[in-house]
BABAMAR-45413 format. One record per residue (C-alpha): residue in one letter; x, y, z. Coordinates in steps of 0.25 Angstrom, whole numbers, plus 5000, padded with zeros to 4 digits. Example, Ala and Ser with C-alpha at 12.3 -4.5 7.8 and 13.67 -1.06 7.14 Angstrom:
% residues 2
DRENPA   code     xx     yy     zz
DRENPA      A   5049   4982   5031
DRENPA      S   5055   4996   5029
//
This chain:
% residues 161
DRENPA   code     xx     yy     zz
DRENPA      X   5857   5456   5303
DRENPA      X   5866   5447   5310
DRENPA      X   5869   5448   5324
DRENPA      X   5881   5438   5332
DRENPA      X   5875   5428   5340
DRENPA      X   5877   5416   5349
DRENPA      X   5880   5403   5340
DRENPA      X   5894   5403   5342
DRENPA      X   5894   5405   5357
DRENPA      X   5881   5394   5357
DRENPA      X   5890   5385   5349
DRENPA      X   5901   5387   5359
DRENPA      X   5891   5385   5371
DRENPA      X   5886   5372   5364
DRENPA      X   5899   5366   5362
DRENPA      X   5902   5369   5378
DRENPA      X   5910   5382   5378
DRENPA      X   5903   5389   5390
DRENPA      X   5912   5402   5389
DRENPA      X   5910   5405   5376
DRENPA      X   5916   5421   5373
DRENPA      X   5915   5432   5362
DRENPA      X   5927   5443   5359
DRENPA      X   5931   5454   5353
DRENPA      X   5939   5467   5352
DRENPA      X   5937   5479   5348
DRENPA      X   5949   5489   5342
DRENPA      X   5958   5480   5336
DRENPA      X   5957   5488   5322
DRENPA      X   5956   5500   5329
DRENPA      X   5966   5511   5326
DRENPA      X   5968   5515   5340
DRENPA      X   5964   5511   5355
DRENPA      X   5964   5498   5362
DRENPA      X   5958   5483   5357
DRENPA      X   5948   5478   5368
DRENPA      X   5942   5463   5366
DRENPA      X   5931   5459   5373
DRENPA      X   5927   5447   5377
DRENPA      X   5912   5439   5381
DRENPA      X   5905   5427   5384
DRENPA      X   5892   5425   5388
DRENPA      X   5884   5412   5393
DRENPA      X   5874   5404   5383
DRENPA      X   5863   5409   5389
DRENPA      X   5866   5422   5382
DRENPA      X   5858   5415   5371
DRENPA      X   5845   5420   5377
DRENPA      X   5851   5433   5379
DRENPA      X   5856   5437   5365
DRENPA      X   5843   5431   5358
DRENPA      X   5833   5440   5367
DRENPA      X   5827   5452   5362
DRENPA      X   5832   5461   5373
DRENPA      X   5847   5458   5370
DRENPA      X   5857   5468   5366
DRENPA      X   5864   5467   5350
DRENPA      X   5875   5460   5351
DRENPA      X   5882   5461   5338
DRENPA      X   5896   5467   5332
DRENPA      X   5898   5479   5340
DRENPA      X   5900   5488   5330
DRENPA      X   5885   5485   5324
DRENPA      X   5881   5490   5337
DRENPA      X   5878   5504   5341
DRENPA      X   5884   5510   5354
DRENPA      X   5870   5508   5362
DRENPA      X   5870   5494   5357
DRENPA      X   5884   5490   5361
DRENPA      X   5880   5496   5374
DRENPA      X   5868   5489   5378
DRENPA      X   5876   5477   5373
DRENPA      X   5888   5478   5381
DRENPA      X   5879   5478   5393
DRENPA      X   5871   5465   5388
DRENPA      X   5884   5460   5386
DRENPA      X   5889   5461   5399
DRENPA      X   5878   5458   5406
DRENPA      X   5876   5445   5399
DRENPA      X   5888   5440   5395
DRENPA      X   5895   5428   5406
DRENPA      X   5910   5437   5404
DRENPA      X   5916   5448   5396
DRENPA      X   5927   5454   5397
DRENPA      X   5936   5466   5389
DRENPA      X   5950   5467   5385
DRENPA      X   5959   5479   5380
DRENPA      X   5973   5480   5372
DRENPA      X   5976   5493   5374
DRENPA      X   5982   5501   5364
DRENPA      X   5996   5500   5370
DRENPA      X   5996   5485   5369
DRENPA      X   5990   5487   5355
DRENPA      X   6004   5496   5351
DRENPA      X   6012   5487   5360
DRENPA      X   6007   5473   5355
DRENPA      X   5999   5475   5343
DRENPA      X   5984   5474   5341
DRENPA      X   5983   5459   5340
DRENPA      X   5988   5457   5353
DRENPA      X   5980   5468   5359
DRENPA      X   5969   5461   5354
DRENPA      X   5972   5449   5361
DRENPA      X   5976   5455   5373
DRENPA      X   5963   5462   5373
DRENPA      X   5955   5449   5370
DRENPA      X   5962   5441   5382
DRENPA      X   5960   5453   5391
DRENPA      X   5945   5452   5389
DRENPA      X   5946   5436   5390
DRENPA      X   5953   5436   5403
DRENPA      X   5942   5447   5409
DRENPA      X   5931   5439   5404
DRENPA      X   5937   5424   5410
DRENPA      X   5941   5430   5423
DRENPA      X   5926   5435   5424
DRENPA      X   5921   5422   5420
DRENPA      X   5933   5414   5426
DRENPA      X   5935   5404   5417
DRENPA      X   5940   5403   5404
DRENPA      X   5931   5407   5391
DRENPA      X   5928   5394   5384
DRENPA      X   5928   5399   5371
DRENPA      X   5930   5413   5363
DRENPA      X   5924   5419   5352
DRENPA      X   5930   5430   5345
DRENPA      X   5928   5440   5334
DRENPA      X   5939   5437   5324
DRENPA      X   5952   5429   5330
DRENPA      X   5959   5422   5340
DRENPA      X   5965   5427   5353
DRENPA      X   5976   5420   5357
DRENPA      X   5982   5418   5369
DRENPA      X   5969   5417   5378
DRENPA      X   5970   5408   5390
DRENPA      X   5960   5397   5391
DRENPA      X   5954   5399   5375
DRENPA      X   5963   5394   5364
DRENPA      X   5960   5396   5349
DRENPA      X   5950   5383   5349
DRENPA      X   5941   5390   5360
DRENPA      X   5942   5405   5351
DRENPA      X   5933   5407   5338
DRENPA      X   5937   5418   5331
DRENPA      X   5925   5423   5323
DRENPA      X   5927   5435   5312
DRENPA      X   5916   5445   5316
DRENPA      X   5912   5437   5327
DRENPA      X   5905   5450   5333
DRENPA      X   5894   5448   5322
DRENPA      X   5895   5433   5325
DRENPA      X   5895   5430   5339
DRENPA      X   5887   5437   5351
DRENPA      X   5898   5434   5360
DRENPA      X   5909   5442   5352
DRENPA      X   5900   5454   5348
DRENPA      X   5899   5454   5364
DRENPA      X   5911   5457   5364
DRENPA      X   5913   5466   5356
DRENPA      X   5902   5473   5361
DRENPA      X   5909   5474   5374
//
């Protein structure tokens, strides 16, 4: 079984990136309710972490049971150097549409994560596609990455989260 880990993010780190950040959302093909994204980053020392017995799964949420996304939230959170939640709720979703919902969502959580931080997120991982439109982190600092919770620790962070 494969599990995401950290080249990307050590690839990042390597090349110079110091803020380096997974996200996600949740509820974007839903029938009904909000879109919330999520956002995380975490220093490279969370090498040591992940690779030590006594770590939590981190892994696509939905291969995870309730208790495991539990315990993981709190690893998460506890460990990460930011994170931070976005929502588009279900009136922007009927006024604007999903997509920008989405995004609306996504730059919510970035703006919560960078105040916390204050400063700007090097670089942004994220499961799928650009978000436009976020201050500081143009296209050339975003990889999107198709199921990038299964490939990235930092992304199925955030959708942990």
């Amino acid at each position: 079984m494969r599990f995401p880990n950290l080249s990307l993010e050590n690839i990042l780190w390597d090349k110079g990136f110091s803020i380096v950040a997974g996200a996600d959302e949740v509820g974007r093909g839903s029938f009904a309710g909000p879109v919330v994204s999520a956002v995380v980053a975490f220093s490279k020392s969370i090498n040591q972490l992940v690779n030590n017995s006594n770590s939590p799964r981190i892994d696509d949420s939905k291969k995870l049971t309730t208790k495991q996304r539990e315990i993981a939230d709190k690893w998460i959170k506890e460990n990460s150097i930011a994170w931070g939640i976005g929502v588009g709720s279900v009136t922007l979703i009927n006024h604007a549409g999903i997509v920008k919902a989405t995004n609306f969502a996504f730059r919510s959580a970035i703006k919560l994560m960078t105040k916390s931080l204050d400063r700007r997120i090097d670089y942004l991982l994220i499961d799928a596609f650009y978000i436009p439109y976020i201050g500081g982190i143009r296209r050339s600092k975003q990889k999107p990455i198709i199921r990038g919770d299964e490939k990235s620790v930092s992304i199925a962070s955030a959708a942990i989260l």
